[in-house]
Backbone as JSON Lines, residues from 0, in Angstrom:
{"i":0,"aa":"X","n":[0.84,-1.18,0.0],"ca":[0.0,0.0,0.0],"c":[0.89,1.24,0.0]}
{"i":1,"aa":"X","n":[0.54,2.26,-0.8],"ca":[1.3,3.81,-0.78],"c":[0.68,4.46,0.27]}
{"i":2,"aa":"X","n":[2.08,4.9,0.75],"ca":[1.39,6.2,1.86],"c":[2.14,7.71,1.25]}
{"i":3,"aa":"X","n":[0.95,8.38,2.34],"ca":[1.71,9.77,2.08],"c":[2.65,10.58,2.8]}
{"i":4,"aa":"X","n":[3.55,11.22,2.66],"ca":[4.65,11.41,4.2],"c":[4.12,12.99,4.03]}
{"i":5,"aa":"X","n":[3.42,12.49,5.26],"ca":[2.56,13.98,5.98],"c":[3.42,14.88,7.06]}
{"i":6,"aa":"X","n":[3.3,15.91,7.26],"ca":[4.09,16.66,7.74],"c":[3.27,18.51,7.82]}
{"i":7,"aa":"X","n":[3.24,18.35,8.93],"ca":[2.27,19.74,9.66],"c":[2.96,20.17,10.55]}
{"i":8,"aa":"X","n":[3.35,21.84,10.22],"ca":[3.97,22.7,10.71],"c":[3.37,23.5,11.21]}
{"i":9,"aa":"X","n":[3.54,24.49,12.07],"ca":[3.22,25.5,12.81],"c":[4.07,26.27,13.14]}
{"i":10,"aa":"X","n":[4.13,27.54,13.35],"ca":[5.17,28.39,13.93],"c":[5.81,27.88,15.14]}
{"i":11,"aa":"X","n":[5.21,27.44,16.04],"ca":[5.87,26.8,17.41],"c":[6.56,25.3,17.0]}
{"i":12,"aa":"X","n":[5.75,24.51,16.06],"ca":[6.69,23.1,16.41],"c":[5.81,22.53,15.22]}
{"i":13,"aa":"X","n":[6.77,21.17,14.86],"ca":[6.17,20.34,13.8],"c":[5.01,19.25,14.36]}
{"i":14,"aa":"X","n":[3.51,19.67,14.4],"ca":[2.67,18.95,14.86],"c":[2.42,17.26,14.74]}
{"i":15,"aa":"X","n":[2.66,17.38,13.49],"ca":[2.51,15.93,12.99],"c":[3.47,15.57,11.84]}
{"i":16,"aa":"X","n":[4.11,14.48,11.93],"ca":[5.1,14.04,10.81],"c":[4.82,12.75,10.66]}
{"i":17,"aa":"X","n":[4.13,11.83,10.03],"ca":[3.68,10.7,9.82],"c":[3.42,10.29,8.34]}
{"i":18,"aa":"X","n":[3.6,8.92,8.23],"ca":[3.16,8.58,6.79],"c":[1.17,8.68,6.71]}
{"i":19,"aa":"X","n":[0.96,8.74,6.28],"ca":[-0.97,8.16,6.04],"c":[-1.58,8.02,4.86]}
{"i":20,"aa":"X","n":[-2.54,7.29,4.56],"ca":[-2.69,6.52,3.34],"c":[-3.54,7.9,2.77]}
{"i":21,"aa":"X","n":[-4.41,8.71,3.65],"ca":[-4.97,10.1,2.93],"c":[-4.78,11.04,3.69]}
{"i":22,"aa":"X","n":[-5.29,12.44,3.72],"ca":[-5.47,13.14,4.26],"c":[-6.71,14.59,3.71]}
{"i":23,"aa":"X","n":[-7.22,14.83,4.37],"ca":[-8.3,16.1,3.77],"c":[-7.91,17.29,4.42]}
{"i":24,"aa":"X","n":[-7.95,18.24,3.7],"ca":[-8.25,19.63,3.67],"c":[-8.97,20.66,3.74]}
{"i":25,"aa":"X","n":[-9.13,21.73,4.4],"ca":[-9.99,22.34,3.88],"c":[-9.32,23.54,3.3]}
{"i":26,"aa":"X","n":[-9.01,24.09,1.8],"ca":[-8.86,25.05,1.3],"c":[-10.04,26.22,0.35]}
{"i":27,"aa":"X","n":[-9.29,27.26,0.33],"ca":[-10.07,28.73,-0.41],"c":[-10.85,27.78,-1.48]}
{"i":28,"aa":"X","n":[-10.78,27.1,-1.86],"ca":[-11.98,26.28,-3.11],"c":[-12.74,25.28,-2.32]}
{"i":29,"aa":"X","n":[-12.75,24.76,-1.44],"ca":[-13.32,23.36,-0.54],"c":[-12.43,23.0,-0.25]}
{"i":30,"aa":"X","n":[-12.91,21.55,0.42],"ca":[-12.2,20.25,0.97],"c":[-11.61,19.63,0.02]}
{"i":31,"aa":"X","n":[-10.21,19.18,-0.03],"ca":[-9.66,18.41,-0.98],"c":[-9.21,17.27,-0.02]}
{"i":32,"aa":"X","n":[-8.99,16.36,-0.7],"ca":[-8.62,14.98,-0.58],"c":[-7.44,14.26,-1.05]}
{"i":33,"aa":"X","n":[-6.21,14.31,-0.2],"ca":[-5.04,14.0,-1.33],"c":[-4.68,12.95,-0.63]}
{"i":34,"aa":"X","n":[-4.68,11.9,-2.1],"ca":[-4.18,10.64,-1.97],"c":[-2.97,10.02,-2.19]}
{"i":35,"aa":"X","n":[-2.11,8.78,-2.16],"ca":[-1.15,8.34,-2.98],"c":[-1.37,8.86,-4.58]}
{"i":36,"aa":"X","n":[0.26,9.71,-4.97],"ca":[0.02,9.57,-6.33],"c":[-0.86,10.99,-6.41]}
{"i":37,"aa":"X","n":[-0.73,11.73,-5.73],"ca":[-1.56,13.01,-6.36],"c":[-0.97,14.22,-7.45]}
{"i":38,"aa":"X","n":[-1.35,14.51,-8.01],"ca":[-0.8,15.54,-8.89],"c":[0.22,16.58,-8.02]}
{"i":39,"aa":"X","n":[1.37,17.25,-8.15],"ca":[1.62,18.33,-7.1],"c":[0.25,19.35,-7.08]}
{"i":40,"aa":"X","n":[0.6,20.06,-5.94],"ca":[-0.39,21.27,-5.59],"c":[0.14,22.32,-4.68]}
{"i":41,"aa":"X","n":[-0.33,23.32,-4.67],"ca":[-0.09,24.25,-3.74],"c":[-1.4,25.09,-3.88]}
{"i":42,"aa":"X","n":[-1.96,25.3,-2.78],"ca":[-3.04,25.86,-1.72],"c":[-3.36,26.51,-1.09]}
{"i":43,"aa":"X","n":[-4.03,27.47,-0.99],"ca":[-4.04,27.95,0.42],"c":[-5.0,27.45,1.59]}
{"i":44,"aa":"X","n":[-4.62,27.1,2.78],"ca":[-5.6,26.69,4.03],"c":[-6.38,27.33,4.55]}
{"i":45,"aa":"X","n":[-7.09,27.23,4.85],"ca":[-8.07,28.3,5.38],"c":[-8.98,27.6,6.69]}
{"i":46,"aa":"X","n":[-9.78,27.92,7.8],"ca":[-9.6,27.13,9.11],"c":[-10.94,26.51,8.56]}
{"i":47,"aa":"X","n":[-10.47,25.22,9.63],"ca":[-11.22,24.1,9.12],"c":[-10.82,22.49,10.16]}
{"i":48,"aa":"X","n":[-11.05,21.7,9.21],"ca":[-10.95,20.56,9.94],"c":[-9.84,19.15,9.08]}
{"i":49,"aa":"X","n":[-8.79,19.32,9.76],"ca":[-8.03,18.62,8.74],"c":[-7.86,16.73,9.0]}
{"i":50,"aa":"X","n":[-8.85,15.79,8.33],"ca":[-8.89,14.83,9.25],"c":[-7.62,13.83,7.64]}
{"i":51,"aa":"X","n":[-6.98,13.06,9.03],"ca":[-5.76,12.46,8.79],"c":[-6.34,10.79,8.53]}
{"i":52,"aa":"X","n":[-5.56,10.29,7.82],"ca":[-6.3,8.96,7.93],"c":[-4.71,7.52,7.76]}
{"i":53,"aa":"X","n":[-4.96,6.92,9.21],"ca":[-3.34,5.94,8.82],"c":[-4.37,4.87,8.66]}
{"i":54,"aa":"X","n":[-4.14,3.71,7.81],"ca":[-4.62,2.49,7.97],"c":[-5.81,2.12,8.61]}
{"i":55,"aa":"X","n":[-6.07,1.8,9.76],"ca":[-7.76,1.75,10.39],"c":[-7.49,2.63,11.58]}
{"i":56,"aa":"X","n":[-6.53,3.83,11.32],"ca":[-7.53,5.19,12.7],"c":[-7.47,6.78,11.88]}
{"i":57,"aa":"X","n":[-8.01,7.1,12.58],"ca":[-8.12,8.64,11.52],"c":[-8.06,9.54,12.69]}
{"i":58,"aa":"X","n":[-7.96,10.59,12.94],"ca":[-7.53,12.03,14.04],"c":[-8.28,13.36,13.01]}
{"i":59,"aa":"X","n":[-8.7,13.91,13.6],"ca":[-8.96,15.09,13.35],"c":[-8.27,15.88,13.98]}
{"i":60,"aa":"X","n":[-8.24,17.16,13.3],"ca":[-7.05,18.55,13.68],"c":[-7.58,19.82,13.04]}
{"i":61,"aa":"X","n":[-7.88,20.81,14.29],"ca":[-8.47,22.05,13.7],"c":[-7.03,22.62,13.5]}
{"i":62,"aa":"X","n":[-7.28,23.41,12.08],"ca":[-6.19,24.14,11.41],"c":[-6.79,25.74,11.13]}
{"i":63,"aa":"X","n":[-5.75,26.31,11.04],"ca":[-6.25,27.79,10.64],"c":[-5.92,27.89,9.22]}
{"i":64,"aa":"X","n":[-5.5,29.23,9.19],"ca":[-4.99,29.58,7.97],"c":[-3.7,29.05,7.53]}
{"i":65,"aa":"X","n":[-2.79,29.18,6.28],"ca":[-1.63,28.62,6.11],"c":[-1.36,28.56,4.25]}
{"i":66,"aa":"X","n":[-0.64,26.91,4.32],"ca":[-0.58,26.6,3.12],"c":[-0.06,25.4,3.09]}
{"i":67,"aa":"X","n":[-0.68,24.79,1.35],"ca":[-0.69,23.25,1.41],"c":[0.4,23.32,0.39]}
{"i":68,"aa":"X","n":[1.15,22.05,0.15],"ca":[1.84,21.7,-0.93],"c":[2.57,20.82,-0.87]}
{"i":69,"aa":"X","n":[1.96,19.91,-1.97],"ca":[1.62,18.25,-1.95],"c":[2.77,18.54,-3.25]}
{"i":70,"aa":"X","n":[3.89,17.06,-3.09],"ca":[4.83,17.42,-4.33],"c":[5.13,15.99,-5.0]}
{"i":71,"aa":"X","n":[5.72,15.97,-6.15],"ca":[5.39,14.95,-7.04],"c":[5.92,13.2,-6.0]}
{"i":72,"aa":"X","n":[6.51,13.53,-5.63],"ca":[7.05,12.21,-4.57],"c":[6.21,11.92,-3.2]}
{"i":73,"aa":"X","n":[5.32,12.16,-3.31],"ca":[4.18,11.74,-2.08],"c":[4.66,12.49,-1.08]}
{"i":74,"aa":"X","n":[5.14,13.24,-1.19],"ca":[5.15,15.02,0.2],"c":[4.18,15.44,0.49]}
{"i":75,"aa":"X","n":[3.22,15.5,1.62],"ca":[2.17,16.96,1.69],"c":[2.74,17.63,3.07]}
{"i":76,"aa":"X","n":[3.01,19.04,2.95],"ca":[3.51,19.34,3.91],"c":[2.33,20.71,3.94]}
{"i":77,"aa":"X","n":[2.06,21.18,5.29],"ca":[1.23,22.17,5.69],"c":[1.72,22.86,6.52]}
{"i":78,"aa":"X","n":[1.63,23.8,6.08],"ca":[2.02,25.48,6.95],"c":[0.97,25.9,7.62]}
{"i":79,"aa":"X","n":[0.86,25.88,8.91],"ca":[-0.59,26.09,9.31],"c":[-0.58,27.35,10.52]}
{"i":80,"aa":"X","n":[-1.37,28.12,10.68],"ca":[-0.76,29.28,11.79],"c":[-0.9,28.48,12.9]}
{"i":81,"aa":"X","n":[-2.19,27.68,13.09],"ca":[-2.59,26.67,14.36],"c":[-2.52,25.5,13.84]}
{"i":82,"aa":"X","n":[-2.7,24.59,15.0],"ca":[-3.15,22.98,14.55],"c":[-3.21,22.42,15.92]}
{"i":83,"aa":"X","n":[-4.49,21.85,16.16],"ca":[-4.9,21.56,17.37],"c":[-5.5,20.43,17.31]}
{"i":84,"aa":"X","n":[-5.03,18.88,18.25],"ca":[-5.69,17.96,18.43],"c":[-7.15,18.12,19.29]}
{"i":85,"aa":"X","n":[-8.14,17.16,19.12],"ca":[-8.95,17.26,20.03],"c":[-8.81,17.23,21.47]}
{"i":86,"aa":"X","n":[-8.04,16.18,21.31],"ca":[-7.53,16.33,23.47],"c":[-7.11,17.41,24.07]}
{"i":87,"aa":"X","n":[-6.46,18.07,23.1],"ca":[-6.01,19.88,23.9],"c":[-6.69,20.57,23.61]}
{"i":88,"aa":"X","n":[-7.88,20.52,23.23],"ca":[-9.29,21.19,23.26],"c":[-10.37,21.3,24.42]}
{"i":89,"aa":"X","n":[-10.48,22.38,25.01],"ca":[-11.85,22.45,26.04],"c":[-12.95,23.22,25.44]}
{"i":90,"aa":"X","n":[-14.42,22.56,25.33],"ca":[-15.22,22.86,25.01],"c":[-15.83,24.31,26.01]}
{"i":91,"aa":"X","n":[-15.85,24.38,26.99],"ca":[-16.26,25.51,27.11],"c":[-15.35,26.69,27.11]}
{"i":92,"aa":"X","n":[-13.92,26.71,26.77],"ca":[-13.31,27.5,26.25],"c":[-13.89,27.99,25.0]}
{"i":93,"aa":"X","n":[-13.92,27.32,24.27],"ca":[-14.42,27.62,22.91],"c":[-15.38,28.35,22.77]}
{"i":94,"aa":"X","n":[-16.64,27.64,23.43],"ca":[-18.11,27.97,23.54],"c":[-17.96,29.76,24.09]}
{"i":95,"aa":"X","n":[-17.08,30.09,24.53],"ca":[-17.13,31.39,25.19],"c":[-16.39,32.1,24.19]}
{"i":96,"aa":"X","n":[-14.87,31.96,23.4],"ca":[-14.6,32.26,22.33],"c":[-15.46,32.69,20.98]}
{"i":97,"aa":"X","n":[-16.65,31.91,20.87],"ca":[-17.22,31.61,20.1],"c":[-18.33,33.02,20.22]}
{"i":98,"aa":"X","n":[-18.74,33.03,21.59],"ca":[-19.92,34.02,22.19],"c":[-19.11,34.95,22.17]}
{"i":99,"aa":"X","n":[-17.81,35.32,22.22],"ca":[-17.16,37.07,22.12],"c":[-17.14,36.87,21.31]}
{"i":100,"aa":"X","n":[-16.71,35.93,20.07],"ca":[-16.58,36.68,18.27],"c":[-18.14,36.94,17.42]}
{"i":101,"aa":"X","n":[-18.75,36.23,17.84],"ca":[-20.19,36.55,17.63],"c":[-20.9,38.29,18.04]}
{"i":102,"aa":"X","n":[-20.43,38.33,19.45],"ca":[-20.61,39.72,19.88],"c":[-20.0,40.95,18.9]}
{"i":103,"aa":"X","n":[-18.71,40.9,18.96],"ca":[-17.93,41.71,17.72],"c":[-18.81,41.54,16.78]}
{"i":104,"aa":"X","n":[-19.37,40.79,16.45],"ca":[-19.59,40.6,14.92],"c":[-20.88,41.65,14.87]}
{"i":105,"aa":"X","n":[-21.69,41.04,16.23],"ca":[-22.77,42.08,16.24],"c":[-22.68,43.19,16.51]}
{"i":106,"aa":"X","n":[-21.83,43.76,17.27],"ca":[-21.28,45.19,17.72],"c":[-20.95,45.91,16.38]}
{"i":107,"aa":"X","n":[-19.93,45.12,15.49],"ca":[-19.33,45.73,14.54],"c":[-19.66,45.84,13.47]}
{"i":108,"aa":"X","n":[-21.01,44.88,12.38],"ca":[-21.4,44.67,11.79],"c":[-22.08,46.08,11.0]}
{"i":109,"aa":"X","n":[-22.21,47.24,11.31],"ca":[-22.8,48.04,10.26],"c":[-21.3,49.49,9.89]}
{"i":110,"aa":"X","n":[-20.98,49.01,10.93],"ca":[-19.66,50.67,10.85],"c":[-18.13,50.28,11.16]}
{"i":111,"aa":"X","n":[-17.93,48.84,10.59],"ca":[-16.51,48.62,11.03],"c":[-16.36,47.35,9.92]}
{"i":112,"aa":"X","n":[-15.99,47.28,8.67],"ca":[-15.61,45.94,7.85],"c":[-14.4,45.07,8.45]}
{"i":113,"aa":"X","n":[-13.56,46.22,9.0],"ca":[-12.57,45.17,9.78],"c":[-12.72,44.23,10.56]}
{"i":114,"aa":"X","n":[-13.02,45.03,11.12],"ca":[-13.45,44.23,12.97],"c":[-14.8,43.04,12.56]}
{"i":115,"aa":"X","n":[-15.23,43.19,11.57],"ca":[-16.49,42.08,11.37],"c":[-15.61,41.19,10.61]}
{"i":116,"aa":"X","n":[-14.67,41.36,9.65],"ca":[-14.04,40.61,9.49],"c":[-12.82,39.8,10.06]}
{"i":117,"aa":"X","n":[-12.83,39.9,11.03],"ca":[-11.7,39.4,12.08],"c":[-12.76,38.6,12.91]}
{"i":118,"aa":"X","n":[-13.74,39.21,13.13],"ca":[-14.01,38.32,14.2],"c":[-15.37,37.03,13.56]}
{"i":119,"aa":"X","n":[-15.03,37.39,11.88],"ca":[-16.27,36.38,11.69],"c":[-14.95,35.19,11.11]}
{"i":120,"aa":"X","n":[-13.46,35.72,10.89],"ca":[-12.44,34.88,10.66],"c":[-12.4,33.88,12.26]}
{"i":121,"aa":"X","n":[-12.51,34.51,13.22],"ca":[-12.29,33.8,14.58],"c":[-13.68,33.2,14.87]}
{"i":122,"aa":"X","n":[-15.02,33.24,14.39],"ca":[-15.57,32.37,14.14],"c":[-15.25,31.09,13.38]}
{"i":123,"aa":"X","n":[-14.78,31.38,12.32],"ca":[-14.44,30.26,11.82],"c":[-13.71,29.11,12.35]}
{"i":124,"aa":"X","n":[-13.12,29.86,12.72],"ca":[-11.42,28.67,13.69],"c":[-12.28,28.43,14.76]}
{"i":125,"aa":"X","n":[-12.73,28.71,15.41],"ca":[-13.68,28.57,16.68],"c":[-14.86,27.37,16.52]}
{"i":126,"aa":"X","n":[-15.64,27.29,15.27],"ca":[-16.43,26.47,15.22],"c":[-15.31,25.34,14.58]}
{"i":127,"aa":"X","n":[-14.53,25.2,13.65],"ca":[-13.24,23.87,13.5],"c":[-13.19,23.46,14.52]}
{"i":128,"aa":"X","n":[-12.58,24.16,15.59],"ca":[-11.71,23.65,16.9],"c":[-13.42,22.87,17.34]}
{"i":129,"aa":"X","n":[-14.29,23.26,17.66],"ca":[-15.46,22.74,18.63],"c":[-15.59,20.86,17.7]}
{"i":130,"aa":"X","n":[-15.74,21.38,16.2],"ca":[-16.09,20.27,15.66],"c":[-14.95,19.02,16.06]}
{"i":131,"aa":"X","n":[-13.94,19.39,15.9],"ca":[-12.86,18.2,16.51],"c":[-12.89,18.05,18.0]}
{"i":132,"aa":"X","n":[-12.95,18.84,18.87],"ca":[-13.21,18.52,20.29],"c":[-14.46,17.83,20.6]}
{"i":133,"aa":"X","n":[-15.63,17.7,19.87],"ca":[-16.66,17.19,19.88],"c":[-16.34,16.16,19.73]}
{"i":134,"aa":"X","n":[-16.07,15.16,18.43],"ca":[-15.67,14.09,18.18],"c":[-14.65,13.38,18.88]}
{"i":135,"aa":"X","n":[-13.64,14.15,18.85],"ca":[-12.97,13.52,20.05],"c":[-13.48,13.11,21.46]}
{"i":136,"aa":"X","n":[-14.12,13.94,21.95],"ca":[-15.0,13.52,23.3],"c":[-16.06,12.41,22.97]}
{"i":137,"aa":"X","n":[-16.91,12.33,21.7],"ca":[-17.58,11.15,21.35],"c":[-17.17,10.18,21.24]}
{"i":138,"aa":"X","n":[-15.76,9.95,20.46],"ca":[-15.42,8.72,20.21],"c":[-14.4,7.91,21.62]}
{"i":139,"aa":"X","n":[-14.04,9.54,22.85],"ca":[-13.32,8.77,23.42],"c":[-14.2,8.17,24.81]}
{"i":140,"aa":"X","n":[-15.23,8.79,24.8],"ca":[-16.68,8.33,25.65],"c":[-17.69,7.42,24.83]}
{"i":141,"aa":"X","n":[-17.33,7.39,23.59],"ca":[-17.82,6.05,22.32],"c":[-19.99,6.31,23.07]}
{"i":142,"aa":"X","n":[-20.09,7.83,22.99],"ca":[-21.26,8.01,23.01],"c":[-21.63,9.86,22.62]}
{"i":143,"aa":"X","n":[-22.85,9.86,21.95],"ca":[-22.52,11.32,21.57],"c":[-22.68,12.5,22.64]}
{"i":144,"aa":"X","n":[-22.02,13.31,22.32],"ca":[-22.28,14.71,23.12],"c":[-23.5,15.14,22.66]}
{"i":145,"aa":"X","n":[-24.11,15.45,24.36],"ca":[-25.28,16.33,24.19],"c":[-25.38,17.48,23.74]}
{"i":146,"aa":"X","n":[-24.05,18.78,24.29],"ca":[-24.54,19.86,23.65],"c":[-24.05,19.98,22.31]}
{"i":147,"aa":"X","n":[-24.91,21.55,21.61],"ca":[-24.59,21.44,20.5],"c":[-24.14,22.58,20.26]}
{"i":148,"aa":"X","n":[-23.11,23.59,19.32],"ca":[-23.11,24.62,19.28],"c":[-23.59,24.87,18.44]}
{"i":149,"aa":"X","n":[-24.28,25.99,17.94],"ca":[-24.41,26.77,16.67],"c":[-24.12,27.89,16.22]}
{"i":150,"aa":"X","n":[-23.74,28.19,14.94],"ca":[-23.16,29.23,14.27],"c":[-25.12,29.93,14.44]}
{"i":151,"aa":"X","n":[-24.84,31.27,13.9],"ca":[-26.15,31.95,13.77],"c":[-26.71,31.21,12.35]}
{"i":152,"aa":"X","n":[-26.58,30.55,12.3],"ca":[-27.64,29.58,10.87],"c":[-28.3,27.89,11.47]}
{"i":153,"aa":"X","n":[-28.0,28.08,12.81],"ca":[-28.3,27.21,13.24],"c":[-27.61,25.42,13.06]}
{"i":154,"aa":"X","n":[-26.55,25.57,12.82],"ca":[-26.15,24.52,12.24],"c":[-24.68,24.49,12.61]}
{"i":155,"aa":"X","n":[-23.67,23.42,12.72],"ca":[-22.46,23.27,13.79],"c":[-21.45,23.75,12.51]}
């Protein structure tokens, strides 16, 4: 079987350096999916949920912004500003993160493009990070979490 030699960076430290048979993305066009054998690429990241996949286990990892680039010899290496497992995730950290960038958003929303855009960017990373801390707490309690968060569209 081909693997891919994965490799996730961050300004502080190299998060993950592992082979894995896939890995997903989320970049400025969608989710991509790079397999053994992918065309090169280069990307930009944008926050999201980057789930890893070795043989029979898979990890999820909230990522921010950055950059991808997958090279003709099975390389994908990611530049990422963050990258966060679920276990170093606390949900009501977030949940409160989540309720100040929301606030900005409403505070700032008719007389400030900046500030609505910063803080609907820290929405974004905010609902990633919840979605992997969620799962992680499901699968490591192998039952689902009750609460739920929602973005203002009602939906996680």
């Amino acid at each position: 079987m081909s693997l891919l030699n994965f490799k996730l960076i961050t300004p502080e430290r190299v998060a993950f350096e592992k082979k894995v048979s896939q890995v997903t993305l989320p970049t400025m066009d969608g989710e991509i999916t790079i397999l053994p054998n992918h065309i090169p690429l280069v990307a930009e990241l944008v926050p999201g949920v980057a789930m890893l996949k070795e043989h029979n286990h898979s990890e999820d990892v909230a990522v921010s912004g950055g950059f991808i680039q997958v090279d003709a010899e099975g390389n994908v290496t990611v530049l990422a500003d963050t990258a966060e497992r679920g276990e170093d995730l606390n949900l009501k950290d977030i949940e409160e993160a989540k309720n100040r960038a929301e606030q900005v958003m409403r505070e700032s929303a008719r007389d400030n493009d900046e500030a609505f855009a910063r803080a609907a960017a820290e929405l974004e990373r905010e609902l990633a990070r919840y979605r992997v801390a969620r799962k992680y707490k499901a699968v490591k309690s192998s039952r689902p979490i009750e609460t739920e968060l929602t973005d203002d569209t009602g939906t996680v």
